[in-house]
N, C-alpha and C positions, 0 to 999 in steps of 0.2 A: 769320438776321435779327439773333440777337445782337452777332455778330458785325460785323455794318454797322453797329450803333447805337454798340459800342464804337468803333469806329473812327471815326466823328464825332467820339464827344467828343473821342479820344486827337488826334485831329489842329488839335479846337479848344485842347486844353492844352497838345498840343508844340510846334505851331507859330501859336498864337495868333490863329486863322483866327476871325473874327466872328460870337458866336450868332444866329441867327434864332430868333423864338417858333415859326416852324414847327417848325424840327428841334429846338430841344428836346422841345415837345410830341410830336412824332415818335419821338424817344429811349424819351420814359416811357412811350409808349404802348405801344411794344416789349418794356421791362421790365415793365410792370404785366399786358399778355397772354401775356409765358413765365410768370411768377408765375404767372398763373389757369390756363396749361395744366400746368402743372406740379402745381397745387394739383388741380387734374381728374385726372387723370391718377393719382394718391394715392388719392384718394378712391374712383375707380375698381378699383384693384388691392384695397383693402381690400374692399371690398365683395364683389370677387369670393373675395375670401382667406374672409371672412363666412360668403358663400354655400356653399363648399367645404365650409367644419367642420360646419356645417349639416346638409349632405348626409351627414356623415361620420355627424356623432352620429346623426340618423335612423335610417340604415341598420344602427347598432349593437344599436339598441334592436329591432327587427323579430325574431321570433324564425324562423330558418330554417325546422324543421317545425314545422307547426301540430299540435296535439292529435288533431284529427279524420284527418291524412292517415296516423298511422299503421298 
């Protein structure tokens, strides 16, 4: 999709082809929703990275045998 939106523009700078407000607004709208899946997509991975060390430290602190099972 980026890719199409660049290529608008590139063909409105190289060869001079006339803006419409459509495709511009079409342009940014392109750029500003890879931004948000992009920024998703981040925020995603952290969280999951979060939840991981999470898990990790828990499970550190647990002690294997208990007092009573020996």
């Amino acid at each position: 999709t980026v890719k199409h939106a660049l290529s608008i523009w590139l063909s409105i700078i190289v060869f001079s082809n006339p803006i419409t407000l459509v495709s511009a607004a079409g342009t940014v709208m392109v750029f500003v929703g890879v931004l948000l899946y992009n920024k998703a997509k981040q925020m995603q991975r952290d969280t999951l990275i979060q939840h991981s060390l999470d898990q990790s430290a828990e499970s550190e602190q647990k002690p294997i045998i208990q007092d009573g099972d020996v």
